[in-house]
Backbone as a printed PyTorch tensor [residue, N CA C, xyz], in Angstrom:
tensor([[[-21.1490,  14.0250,   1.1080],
         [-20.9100,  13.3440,   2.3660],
         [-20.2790,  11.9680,   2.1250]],

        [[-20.7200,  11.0800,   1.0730],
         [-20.0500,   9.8160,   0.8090],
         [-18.2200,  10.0580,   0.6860]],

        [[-18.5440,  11.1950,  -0.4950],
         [-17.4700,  11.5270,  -0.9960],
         [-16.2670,  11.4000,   0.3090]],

        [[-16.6140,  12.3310,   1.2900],
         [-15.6730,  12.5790,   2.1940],
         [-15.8180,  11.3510,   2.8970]],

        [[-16.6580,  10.7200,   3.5550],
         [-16.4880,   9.1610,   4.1470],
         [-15.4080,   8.6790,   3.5250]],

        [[-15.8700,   8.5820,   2.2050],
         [-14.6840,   7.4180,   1.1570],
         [-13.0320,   8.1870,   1.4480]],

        [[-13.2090,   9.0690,   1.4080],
         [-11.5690,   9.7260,   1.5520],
         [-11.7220,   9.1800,   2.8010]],

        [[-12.0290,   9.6710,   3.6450],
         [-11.3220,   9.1560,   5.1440],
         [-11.0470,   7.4710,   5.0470]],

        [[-11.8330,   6.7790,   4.9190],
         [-11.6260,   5.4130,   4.9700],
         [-10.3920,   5.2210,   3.8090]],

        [[ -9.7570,   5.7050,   2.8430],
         [ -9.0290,   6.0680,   1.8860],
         [ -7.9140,   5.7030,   3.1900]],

        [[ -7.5150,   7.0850,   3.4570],
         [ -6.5590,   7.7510,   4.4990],
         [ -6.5570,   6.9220,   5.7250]],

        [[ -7.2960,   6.4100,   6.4660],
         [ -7.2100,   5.8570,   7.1050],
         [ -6.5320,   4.0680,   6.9970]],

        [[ -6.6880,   3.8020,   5.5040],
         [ -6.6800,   2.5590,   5.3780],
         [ -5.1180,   2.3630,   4.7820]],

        [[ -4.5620,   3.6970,   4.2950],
         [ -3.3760,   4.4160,   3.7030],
         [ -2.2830,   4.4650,   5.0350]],

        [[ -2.9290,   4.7630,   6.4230],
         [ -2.5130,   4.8680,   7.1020],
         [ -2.1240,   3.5370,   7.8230]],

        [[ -2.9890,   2.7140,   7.8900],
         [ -2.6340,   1.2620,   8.7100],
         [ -1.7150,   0.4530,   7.8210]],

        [[ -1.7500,   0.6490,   6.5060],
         [ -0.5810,  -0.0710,   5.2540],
         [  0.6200,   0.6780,   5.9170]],

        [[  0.6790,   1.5710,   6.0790],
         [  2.1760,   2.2650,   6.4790],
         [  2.6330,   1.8050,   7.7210]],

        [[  1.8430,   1.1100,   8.2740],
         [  2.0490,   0.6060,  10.0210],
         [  3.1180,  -0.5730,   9.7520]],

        [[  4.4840,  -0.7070,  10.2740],
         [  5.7630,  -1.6810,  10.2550],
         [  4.9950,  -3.0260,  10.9410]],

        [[  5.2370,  -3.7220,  10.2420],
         [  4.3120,  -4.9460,  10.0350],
         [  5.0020,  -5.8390,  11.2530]],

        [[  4.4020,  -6.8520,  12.1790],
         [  5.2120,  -8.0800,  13.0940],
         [  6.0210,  -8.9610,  12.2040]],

        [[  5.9730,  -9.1580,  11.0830],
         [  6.4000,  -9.8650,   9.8470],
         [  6.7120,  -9.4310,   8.9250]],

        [[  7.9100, -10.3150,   7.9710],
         [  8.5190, -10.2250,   6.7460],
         [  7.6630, -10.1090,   5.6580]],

        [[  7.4410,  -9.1640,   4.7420],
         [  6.1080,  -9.3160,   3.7330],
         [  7.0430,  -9.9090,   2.6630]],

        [[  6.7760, -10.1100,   1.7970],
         [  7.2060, -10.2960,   0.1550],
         [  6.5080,  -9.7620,  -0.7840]],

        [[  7.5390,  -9.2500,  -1.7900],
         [  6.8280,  -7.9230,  -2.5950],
         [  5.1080,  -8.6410,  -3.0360]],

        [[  5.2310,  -9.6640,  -3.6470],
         [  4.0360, -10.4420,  -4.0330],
         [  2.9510, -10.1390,  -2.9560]],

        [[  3.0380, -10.5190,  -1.8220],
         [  2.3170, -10.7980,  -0.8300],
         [  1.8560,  -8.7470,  -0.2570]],

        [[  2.5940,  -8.2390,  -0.7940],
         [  2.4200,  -6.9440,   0.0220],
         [  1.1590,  -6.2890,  -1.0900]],

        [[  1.8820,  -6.3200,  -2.3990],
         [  0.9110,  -5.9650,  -3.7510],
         [ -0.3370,  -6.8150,  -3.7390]],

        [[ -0.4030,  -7.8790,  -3.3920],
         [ -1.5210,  -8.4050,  -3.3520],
         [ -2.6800,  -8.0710,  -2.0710]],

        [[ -2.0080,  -7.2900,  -1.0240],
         [ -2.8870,  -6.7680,   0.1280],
         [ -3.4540,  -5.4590,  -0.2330]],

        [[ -2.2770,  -4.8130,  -0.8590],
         [ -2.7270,  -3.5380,  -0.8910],
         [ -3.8810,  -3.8240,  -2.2830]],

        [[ -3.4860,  -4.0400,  -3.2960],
         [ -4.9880,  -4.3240,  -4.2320],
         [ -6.1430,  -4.9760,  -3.4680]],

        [[ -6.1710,  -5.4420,  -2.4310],
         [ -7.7210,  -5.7160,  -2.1990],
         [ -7.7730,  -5.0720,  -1.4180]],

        [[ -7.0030,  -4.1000,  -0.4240],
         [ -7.4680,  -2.8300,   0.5720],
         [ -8.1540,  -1.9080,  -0.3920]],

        [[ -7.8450,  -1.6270,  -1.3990],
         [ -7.8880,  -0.6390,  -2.5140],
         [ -8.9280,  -1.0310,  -3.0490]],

        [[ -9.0840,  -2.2410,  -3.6070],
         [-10.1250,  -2.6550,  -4.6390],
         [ -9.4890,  -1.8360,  -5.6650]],

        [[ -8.5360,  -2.4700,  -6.2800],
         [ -7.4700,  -1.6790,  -7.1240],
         [ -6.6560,  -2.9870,  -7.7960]],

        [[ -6.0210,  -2.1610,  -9.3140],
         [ -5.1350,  -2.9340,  -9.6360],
         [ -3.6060,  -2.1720,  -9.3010]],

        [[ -2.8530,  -3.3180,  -9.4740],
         [ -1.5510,  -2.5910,  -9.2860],
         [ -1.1890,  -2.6720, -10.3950]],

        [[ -0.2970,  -1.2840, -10.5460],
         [  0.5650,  -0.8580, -11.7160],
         [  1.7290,  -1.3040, -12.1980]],

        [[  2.5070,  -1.4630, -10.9980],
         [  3.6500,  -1.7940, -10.4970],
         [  4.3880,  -1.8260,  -9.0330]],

        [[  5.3280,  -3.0970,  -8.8400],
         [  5.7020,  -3.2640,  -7.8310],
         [  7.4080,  -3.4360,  -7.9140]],

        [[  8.2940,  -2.9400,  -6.6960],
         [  9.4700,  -2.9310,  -6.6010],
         [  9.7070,  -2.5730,  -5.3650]],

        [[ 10.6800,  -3.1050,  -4.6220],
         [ 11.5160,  -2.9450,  -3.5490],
         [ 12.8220,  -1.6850,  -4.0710]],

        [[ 12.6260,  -1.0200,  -2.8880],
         [ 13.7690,   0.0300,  -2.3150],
         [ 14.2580,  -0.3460,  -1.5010]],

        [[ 15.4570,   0.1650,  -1.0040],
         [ 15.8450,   0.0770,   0.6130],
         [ 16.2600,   1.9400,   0.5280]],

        [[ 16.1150,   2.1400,   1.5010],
         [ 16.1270,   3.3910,   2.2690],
         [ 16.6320,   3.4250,   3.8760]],

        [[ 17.8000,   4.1240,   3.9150],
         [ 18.0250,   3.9790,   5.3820],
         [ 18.2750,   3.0580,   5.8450]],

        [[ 18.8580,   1.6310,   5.4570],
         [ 18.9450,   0.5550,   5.7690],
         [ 17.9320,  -0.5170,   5.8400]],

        [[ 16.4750,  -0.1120,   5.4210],
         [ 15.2640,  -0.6240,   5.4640],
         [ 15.2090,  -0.8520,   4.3850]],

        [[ 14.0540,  -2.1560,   3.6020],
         [ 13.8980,  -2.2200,   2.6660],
         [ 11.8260,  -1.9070,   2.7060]],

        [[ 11.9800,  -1.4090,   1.4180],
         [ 10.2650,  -0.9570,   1.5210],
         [  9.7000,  -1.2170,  -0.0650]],

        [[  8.3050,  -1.7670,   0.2820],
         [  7.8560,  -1.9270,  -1.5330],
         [  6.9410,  -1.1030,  -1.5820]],

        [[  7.4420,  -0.9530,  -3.3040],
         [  6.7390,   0.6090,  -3.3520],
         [  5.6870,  -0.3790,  -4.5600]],

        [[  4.2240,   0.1740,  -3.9430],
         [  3.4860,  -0.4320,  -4.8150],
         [  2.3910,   0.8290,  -5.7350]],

        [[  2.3670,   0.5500,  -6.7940],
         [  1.9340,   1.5430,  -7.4170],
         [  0.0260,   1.0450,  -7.7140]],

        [[ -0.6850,   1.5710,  -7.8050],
         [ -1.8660,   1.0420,  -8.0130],
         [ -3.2250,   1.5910,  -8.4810]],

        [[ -3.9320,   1.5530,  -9.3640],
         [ -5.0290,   2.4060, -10.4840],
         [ -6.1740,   1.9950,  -9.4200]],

        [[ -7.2120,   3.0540,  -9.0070],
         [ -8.2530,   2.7140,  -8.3300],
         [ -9.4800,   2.2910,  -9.5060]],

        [[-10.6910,   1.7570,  -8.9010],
         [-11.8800,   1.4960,  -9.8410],
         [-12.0380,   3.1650, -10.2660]],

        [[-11.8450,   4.3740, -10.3030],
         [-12.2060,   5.3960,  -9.7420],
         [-10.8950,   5.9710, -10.9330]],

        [[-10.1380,   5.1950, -11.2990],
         [ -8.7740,   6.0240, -12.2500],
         [ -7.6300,   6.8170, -11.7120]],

        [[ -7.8000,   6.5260,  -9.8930],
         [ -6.8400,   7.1650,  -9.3650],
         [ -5.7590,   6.4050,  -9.0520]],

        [[ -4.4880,   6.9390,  -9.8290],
         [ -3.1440,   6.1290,  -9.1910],
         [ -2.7710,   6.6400,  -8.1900]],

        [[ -2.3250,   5.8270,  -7.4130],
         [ -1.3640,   5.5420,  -5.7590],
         [ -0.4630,   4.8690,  -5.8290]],

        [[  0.5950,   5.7790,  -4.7440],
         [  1.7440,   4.8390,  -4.8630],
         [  1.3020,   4.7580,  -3.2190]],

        [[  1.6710,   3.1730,  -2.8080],
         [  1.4050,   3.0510,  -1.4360],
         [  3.0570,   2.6930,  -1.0630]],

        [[  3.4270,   2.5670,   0.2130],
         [  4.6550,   2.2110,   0.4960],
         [  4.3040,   1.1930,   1.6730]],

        [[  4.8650,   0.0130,   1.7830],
         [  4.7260,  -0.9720,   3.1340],
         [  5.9290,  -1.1950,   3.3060]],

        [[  6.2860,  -1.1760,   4.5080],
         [  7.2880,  -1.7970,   5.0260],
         [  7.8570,  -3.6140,   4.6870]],

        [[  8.8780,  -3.7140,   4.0850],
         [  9.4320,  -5.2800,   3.8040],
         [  9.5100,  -5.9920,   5.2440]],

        [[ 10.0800,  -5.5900,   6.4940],
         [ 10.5020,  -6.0590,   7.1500],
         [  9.6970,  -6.2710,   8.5700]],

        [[  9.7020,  -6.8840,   9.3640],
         [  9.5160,  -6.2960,  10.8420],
         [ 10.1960,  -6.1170,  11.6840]],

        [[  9.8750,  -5.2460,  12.9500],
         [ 10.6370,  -5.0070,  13.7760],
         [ 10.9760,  -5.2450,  15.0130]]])
């Protein structure tokens, strides 16, 4: 039962990072949110653009040994 709590709050928290932000993030500033949503380190961080958007792709090791790549939006809209 934890187990599945923790996934949902996982997914759910996976889900609000993906939400296009009111504001400009910076890769720094984005990697540094998503490691404490996570309680995680990051692996690595880099900007894409896609589609005319730019997006950082943050990579990140859980306490738990699970890597994620999360994606946030650079920009707002």
């Amino acid at each position: 039962m934890r187990r599945m709590l923790r996934q949902l709050l996982i997914a759910i928290t996976l889900t609000a990072a993906l939400v296009v932000s009111a504001w400009a993030v910076t890769l720094e500033e984005a990697a540094r949110r998503v490691a404490q949503e996570y309680d995680a380190k990051v692996v690595s961080a880099h900007t894409v653009e896609r589609d005319g958007r730019r997006i950082h792709v943050i990579r990140i090791v859980t306490e738990d040994g699970v890597v994620r790549t999360v994606r946030v939006p650079a920009e707002g809209h």
